[in-house]
C-alpha positions in Angstrom: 14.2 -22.6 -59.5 14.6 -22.7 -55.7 13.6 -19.8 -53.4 16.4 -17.9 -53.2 16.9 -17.8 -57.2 13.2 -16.8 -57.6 14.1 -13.6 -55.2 17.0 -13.1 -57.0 15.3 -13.2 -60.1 12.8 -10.7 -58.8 15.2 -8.5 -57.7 16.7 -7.9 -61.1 12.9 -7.8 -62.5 12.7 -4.6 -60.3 16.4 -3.7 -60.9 15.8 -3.3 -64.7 17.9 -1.0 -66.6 19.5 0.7 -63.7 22.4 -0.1 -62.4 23.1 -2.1 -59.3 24.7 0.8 -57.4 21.0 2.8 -57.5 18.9 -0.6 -56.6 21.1 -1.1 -53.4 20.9 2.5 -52.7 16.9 1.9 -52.9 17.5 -0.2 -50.7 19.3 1.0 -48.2 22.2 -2.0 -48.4 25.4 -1.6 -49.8 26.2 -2.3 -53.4 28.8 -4.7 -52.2 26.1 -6.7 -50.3 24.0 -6.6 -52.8 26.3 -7.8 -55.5 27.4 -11.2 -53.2 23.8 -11.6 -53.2 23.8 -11.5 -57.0 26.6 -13.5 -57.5 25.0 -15.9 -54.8 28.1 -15.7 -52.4 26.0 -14.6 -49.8 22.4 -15.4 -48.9 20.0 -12.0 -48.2 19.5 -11.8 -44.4 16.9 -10.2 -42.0 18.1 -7.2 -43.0 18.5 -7.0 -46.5 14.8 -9.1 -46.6 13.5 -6.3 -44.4 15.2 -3.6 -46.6 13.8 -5.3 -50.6 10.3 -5.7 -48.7 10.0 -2.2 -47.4 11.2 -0.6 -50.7 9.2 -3.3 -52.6 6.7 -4.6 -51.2 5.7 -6.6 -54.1 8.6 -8.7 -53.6 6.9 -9.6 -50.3 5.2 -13.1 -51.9 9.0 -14.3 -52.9 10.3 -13.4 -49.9 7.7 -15.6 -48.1 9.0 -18.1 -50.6 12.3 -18.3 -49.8 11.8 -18.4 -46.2 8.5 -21.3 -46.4 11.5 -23.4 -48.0 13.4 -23.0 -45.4 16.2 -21.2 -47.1 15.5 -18.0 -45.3 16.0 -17.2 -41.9 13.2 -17.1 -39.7 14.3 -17.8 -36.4 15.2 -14.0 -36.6 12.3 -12.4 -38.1 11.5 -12.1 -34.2 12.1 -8.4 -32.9 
């Protein structure tokens, strides 16, 4: 598994039985985002990284992950 399937992976871990629509609202990101991410459409961005590590911060090692292989992007973790 690459990076980005790892988070994903977590994502759902912490998702569990509820519904997508509740784990984006945890989140703070819309369902819609959230469900390209799942689909893998769309790769999770500064913000949605920001938004998963503040409402989970034990996703924080996988999200180190998937920027360290460079699938992440870090040229905007920069304020």
């Amino acid at each position: 598994m690459n990076g980005r399937e790892e988070l994903i992976s977590a994502m759902k871990r912490i998702q569990g039985k509820r519904n997508a629509a509740d784990m984006a609202a945890s989140m703070g990101v819309t369902l819609t985002m959230l469900n390209y991410i799942y689909a893998g459409s769309r790769k999770p961005g500064v913000r949605v990284l920001r938004a998963l590590l503040r409402a989970y911060p034990e996703t924080e090692s996988y999200i180190l992950d998937y920027i360290r292989h460079g699938e992440g992007p870090p040229s905007q973790w920069a304020p």
